[in-house]
N, C-alpha and C positions, 0 to 999 in steps of 0.2 A: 770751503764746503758749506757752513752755515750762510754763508752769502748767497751763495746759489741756491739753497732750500729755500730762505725770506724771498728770494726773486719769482724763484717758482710759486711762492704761497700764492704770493701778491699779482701776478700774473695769473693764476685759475681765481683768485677774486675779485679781478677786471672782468675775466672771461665771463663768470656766473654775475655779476651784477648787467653786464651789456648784455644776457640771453635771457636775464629777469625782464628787462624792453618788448621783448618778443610777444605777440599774440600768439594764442593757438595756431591761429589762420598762416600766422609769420613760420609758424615750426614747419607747415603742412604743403606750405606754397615750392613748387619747384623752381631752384636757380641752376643758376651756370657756375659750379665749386667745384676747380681743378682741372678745367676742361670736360665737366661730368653734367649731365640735367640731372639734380636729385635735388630731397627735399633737406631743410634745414635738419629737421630732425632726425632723416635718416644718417645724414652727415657726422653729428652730434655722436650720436651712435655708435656709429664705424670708429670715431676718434674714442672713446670709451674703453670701448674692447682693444685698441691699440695702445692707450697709457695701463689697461688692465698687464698686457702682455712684457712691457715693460718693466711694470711693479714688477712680475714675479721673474724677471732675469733677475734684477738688480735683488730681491729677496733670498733668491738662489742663491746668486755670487758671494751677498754678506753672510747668510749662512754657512759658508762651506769654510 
């Protein structure tokens, strides 16, 4: 389990150092992510509120 949280750590501070790269313009610009035209940022976003919703299963579950 400690393996797997250092993995996780180290993988969201790949993610945030590679989105540090990013211009404004780069957040704002619309791609093709997932078969979807959206922007970086809204992207970013949507994935947020998805690890938000995550955290609180798992906060759930160890609480109970």
């Amino acid at each position: 389990m400690e393996e797997l949280i250092q993995q996780l750590k180290e993988t969201r501070k790949n993610l945030i150092d590679s989105l540090n790269g990013f211009s404004e313009e780069d957040f704002n610009k619309i791609y093709m992510i997932q078969d979807k035209e959206q922007s970086l940022r809204s992207y970013m976003n949507a994935m947020v509120d998805h690890d938000k919703f995550h955290f609180n299963q798992i906060t759930t579950f160890l609480s109970s």
